[in-house]
N, C-alpha and C positions, 0 to 999 in steps of 0.2 A: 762255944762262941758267945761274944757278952752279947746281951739283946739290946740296940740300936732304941733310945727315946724318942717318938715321933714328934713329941713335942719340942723337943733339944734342934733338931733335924727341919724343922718347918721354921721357926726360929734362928736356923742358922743362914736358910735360904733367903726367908723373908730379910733378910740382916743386908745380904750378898744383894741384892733383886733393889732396893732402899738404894746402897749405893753406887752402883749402876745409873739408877734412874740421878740420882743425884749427878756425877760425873757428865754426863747425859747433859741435864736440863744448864749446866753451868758451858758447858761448850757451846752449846743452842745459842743462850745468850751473848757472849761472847765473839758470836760469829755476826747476831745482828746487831751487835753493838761496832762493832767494824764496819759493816757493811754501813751504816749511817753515818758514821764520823769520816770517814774514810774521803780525805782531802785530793778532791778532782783537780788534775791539772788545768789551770785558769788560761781561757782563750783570750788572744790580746790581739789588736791589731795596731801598727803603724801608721800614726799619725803626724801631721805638722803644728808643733805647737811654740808659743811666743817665749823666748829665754828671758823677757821682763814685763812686765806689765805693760801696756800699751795705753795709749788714751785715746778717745773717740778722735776722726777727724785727721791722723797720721795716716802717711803713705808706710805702708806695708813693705820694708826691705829686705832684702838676705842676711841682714847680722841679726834682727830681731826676731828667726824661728830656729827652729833645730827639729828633729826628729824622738821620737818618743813613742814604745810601747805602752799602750794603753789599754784595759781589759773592755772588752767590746762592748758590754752595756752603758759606758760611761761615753762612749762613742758616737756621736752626733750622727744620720743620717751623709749629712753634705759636711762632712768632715776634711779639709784637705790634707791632702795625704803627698807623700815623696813624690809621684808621679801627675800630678794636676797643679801642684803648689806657684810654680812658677808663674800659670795665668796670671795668679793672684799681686806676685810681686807689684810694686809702686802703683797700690791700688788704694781709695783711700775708706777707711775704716768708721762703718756707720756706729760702733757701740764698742766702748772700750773692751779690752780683753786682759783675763787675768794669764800670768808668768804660770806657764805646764799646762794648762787646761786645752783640750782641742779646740782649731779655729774651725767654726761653721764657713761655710759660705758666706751666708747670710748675714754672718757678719760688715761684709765687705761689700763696696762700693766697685764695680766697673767699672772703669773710666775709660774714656776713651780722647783720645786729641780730635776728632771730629765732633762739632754741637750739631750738627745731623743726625747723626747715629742715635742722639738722646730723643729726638720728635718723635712719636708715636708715629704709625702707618695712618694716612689719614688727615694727618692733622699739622697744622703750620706752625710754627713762633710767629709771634708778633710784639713786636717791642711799645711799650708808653713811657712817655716820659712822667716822672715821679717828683714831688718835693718832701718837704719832711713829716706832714699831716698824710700826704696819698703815700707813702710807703711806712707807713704809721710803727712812725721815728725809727727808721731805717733797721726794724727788728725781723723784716719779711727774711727769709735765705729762702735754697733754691728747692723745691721738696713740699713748700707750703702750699696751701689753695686758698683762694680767695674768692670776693663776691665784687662786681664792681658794677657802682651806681653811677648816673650819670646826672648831671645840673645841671638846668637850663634855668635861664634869665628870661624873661616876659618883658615888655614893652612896656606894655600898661601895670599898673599896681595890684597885685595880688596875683599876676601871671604865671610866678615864679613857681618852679617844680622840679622835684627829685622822684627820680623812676630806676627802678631794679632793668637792667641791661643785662650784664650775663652773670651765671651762679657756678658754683664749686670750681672755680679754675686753675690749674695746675702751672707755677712759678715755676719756669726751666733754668731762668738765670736772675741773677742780681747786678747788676752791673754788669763785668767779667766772671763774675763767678757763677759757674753754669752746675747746674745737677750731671753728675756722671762724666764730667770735664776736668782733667786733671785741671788744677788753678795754677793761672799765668802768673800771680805775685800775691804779694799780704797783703795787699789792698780791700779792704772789704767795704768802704764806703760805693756807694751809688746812686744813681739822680735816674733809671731807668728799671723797668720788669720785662724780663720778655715774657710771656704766657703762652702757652700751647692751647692752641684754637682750632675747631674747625675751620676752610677758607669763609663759608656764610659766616660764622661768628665774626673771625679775624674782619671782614668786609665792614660788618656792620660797626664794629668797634674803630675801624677809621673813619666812618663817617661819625659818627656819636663825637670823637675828636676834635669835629669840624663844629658843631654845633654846640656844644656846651662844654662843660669840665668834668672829670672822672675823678671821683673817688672810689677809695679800696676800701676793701672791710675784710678783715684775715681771720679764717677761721679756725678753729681750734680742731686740734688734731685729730682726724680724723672722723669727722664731721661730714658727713653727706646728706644732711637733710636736707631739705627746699624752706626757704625760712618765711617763704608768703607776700613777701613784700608788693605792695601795691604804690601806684604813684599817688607822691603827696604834695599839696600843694601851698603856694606861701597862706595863702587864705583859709584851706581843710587845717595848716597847723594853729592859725590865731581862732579858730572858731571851737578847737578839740574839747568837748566839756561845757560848752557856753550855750544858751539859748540865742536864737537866732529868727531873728522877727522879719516876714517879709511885709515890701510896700500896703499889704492890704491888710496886714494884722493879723495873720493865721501864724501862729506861732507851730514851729519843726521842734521837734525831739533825736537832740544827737548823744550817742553816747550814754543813753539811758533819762539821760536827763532834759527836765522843761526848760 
């Protein structure tokens, strides 16, 4: 019998053992190379979306949405969807919308044929009448806040005075055009503000009517600060900066200055 090389024989095995492991490490791979690429069926849900571009300020119709799977992260919390959409119909639209994209809620205006339903709990309309300086050049709509000062006239010379009345007030309407009111025509001009007031406010704001003239001061969006105003007088304005000498000659320091 021939004698068997052990070296030939370790060598054959080590050879066999080699690729094995090779075979081996190439399936390995293989498996987690799949296991990583390996394309997840994509969760989508149905949504209500605009079949063209919409622009701010439209009532919301049935020829302008359609229905559309959309994959859920692209998906709005307050998404409308086939089953809520309806509310929404002839509602009018606070921010334009683009054609496929999901509508938010919050895109959208409630309206309602009641200008009651838009007053706060609490709090009244009360209407002023406006010209083209107090509705400062008929730019206010309904949504705005404003500050409103009041003028009084003196008797005697240098009586005269403007005083802060009431601050950050909430514009409910423009004429006919009310916030959250479906609108009665194109008409956008108007000579009046309604404003949502407490009744003490509202109260006091018709008496101030009675006594002097209102001006508006419209503030910039979303703005709640307290702006400090103190009342000024015809004579605090001609003296602002100026030295001011009384009967006996003791001179006052206004405004930093002698």
């Amino acid at each position: 019998m021939p004698k068997i090389n052990r070296n030939l024989l370790f060598l054959g095995v080590a050879i066999l053992l080699g690729i094995a492991a090779s075979f081996m490490a190439v399936h390995y791979i293989n498996n987690k190379v799949a296991e990583r690429t390996q394309v997840k069926p994509q969760e989508t849900r149905t949504v209500v979306v605009p079949v063209r571009d919409l622009e701010k300020g439209v009532l919301l119709s049935d020829d302008d949405v359609a229905t559309r799977d959309v994959p859920v992260e692209f998906v709005p919390a307050d998404a409308l969807t086939p089953d809520n959409y309806q509310t929404y119909l002839g509602q009018l639209l606070r921010s334009p919308l683009g054609k496929g994209a999901p509508i938010p809620g919050s895109a959208i205006d409630l309206v309602s044929d009641h200008f009651s339903t838009v007053i706060d709990p609490g709090k009244v309309a009360y209407t002023i009448s406006v010209d083209e300086s107090g509705s400062v050049s008929g730019l206010i709509v309904p949504g705005d806040h404003v500050d409103i000062m009041l003028l009084l006239s003196g008797e005697a010379a240098g009586k005269d005075q403007i005083r802060p009345l009431l601050g950050d007030v909430l514009v409910l309407a423009t004429g006919k055009r009310a916030q959250g009111v479906k609108p009665s025509g194109d008409d956008e001009s108007y000579s009046n503000l309604t404003l949502g007031l407490t009744p003490g406010d509202a109260q006091r704001l018709g008496m101030a009517m009675k006594v002097g003239e209102l001006r508006v001061m419209l503030r910039s969006a979303g703005n709640k600060d307290a702006f400090g105003l103190e009342t000024l007088s015809k004579a605090d304005l001609l003296r602002m900066g100026r030295p001011v000498v009384s009967g006996s000659g003791i001179q006052f320091i206004i405004g930093g200055k002698q």
